[in-house]
N, C-alpha and C positions, 0 to 999 in steps of 0.2 A: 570212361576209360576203355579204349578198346581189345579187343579179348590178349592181343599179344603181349599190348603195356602190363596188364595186372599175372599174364605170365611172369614177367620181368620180377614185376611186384612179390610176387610169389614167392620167387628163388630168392629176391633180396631179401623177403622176410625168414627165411630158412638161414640166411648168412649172417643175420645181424643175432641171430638166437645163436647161433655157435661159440664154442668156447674161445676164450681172447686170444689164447695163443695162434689158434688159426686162421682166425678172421680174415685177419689181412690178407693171408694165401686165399683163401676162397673168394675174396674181392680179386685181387687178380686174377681169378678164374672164370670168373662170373661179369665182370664188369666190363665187358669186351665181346656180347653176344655175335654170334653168327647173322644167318639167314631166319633163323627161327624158324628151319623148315618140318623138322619135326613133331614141333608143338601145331605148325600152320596144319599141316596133313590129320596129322589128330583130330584136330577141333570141326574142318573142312569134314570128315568123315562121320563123325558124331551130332552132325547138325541135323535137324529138326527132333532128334528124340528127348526123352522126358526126365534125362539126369540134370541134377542142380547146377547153376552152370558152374559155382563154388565149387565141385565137384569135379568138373571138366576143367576148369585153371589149375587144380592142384594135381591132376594127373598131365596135364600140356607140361606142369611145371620138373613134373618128376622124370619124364619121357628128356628132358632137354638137362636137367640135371645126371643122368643117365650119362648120357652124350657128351655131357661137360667133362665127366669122372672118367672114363672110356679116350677121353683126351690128355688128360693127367697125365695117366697113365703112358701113353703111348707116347706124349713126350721124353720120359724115361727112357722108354725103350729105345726110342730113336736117336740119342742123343740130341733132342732137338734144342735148336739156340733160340730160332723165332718162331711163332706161332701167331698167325694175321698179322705180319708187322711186328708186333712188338714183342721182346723179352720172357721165355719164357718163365713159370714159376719154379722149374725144375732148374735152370741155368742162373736163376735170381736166389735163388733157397737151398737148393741142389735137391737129391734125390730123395730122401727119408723126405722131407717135406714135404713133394708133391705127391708122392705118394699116401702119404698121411692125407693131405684135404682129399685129395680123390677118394679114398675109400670113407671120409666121412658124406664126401657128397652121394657117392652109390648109396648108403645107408638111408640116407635123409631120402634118395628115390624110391627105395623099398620102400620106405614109412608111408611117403604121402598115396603111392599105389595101393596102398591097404587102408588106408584110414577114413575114405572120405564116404563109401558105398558100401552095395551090399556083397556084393562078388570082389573078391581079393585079387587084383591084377598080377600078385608077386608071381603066381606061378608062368604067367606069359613073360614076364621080365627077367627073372631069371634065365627062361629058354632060352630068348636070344642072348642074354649074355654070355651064356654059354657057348652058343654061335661065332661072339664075336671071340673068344677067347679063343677058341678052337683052329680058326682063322689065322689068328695072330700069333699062335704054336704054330701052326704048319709055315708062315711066313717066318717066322725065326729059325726054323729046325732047314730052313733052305736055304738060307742070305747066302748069296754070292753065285748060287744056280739060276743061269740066266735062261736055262735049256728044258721050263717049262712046258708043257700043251695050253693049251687055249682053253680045252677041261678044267685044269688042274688052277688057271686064274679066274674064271668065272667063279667056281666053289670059294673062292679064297675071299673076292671081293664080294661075294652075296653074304657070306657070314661079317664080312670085317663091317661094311658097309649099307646094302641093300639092305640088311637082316630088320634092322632100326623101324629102316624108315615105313618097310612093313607091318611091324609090332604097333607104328604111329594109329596106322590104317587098321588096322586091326582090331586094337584095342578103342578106338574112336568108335569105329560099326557096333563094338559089343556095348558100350556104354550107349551107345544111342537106338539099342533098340534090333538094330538089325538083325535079319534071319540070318542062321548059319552058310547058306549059300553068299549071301552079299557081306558078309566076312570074309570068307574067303576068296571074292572078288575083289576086296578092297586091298585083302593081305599082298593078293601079289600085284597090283594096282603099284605097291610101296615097293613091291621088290624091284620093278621093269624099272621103277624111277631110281631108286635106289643104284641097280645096277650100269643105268646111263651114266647119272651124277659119278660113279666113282671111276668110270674110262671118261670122259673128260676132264677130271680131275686129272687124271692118269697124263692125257693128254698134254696140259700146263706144262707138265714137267720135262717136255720136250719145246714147246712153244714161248712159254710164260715167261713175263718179265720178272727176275726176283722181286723187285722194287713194288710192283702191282702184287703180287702174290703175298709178298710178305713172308716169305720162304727163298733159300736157292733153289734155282732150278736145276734140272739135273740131279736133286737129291737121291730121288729113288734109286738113278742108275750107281750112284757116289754111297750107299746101305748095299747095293747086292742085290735088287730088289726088282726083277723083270714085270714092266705090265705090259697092256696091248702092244704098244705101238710098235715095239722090241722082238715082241713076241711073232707079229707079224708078219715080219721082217728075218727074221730066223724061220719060217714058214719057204721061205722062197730061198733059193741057194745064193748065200750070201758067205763065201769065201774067207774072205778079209774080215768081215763083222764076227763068223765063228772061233777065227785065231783071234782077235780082239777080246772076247769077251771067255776066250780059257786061259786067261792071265790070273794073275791072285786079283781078286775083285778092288780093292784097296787101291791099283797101282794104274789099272786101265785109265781111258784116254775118254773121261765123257763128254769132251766138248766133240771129239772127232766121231765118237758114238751118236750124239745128237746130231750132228750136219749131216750122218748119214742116214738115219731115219729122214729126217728131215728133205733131203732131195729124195731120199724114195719115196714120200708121199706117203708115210704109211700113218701119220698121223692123223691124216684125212680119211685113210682108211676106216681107223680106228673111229672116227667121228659116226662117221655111215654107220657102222654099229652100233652107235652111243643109239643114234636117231630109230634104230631099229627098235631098243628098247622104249625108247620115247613113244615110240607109236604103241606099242601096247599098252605102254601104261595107258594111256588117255582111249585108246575102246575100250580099256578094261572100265575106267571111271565113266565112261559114256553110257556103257550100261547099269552101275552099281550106282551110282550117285544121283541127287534129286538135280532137274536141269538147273536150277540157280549154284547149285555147288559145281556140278561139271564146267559152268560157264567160270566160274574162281578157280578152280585147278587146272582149267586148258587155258586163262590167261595168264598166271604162273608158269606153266610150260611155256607160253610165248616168251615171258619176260626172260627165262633161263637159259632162253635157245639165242636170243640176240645176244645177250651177256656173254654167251658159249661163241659165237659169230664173231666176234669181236678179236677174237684173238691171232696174232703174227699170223 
């Protein structure tokens, strides 16, 4: 089986031991995986060193379990309806629900970070979740401020986002062995990706078909919620877009919001800087990683850059 499947495997067996009342929430949580990019990054980082690999599936499992719980959650928050397409557990269950499997799924990630080795990972897992909470305070304590810096959204999405995928890298280098310098090349290896992945995310949301997305687009602007391409774009003297966007956030006009980003280009903008990150991560792996691993994480980035290409 290969190393992602017995990921899967993993979390399924952490779901089916959970108590009944929750079960079923946790399958809907779980039975619907992503990209499995944080588990991939882990595993891809921790390769050739001499942890059991039983060892490295229950931490890939707990890192993505993480991630799961981290989404629960921010379901909630968002009031979201869909999540990849389908229904979410918070709009199916409502709130106390999702909230409850989320924090049993966090739990169950702490477990398996401590249980399998000789070094207890909880204390790097906690950090960033710290990160991401931290994040997601300052994005709540602003909704409807659209008249952010560029500063002030890069810290927002390296905690909410990048933070993770670092910890992936990270915590991979340490379980496989690596010296403290190629840890900390890996760490932010995770962050450069990290912080691409989450401005072209960013980006969808000006671009993106809902129907492909499996979300509305224009969500972010429709929450209060300024990223790049906005942010941009409010960089350059834009008249009309700053009386638009000091109305009460609720009542604005985000379709007329997006066809204005939109002819200004500033979504491509924002691309150019996704790719800026993108380039560092990958010298960063070019010199931290063994060439068969650098050859699997720069053709990942290929794969993620047509995927990204691809879009209106």
């Amino acid at each position: 089986m290969a190393p992602l499947q017995q990921v899967l495997q993993k979390i399924d067996d952490v779901v089916q031991k959970s108590p009944t009342l929750i079960r079923g929430d946790l399958e809907t949580l779980t039975k619907r995986p992503g990209k499995l990019l944080r588990p991939a990054f882990f595993l891809l980082c921790a390769e050739g060193g001499d942890a059991e690999p039983s060892d490295l599936i229950a931490v890939a499992a707990a890192i993505e379990l993480l991630h799961i719980a981290s989404l629960a959650h921010d379901d909630v928050l968002d009031d979201a309806l869909k999540r990849r397409g389908n229904t979410t557990l918070y709009r199916k269950e409502g709130a106390k629900r999702a909230i409850l499997a989320g924090d049993y799924l966090l739990s169950q990630s702490l477990r398996l970070s401590s249980s399998h080795f000789s070094e207890s990972l909880v204390p790097y897992m906690t950090e960033s979740l710290e990160q991401l909470c931290l994040s997601e305070i300052d994005q709540d304590s602003s909704t409807g401020d659209f008249f952010i810096n560029r500063d002030r959204y890069y810290k927002r999405i390296s905690g909410k986002t990048a933070e993770l995928f670092g910890l992936s890298c990270f915590t991979g280098a340490l379980m496989g062995g690596r010296s403290p310098e190629v840890q900390n090349e890996l760490y932010h290896m995770g962050l450069e990706f990290g912080m691409a992945f989450q401005i072209r995310d960013d980006i969808m949301d000006y671009t993106g078909d809902s129907r492909k997305m499996g979300k509305p687009a224009g969500n972010d602007l429709k929450d209060g919620i300024p990223t790049l391409p906005l942010i941009l774009a409010l960089e350059e003297e834009q008249p009309v877009l700053k009386f638009l966007l000091r109305q009460p956030f609720r009542s604005i006009s985000t379709a007329l919001i997006r066809s204005m980003i939109l002819r200004g280009k500033y979504t491509d903008k924002a691309f150019l800087i996704s790719e800026e990150y993108t380039s560092k991560s990958l010298s960063l792996s070019e010199r931290a990683l063994s060439p068969e691993a650098f050859k699997q994480y720069s053709n990942l980035l290929f794969s993620l850059q047509k995927t990204a290409q691809k879009r209106p």
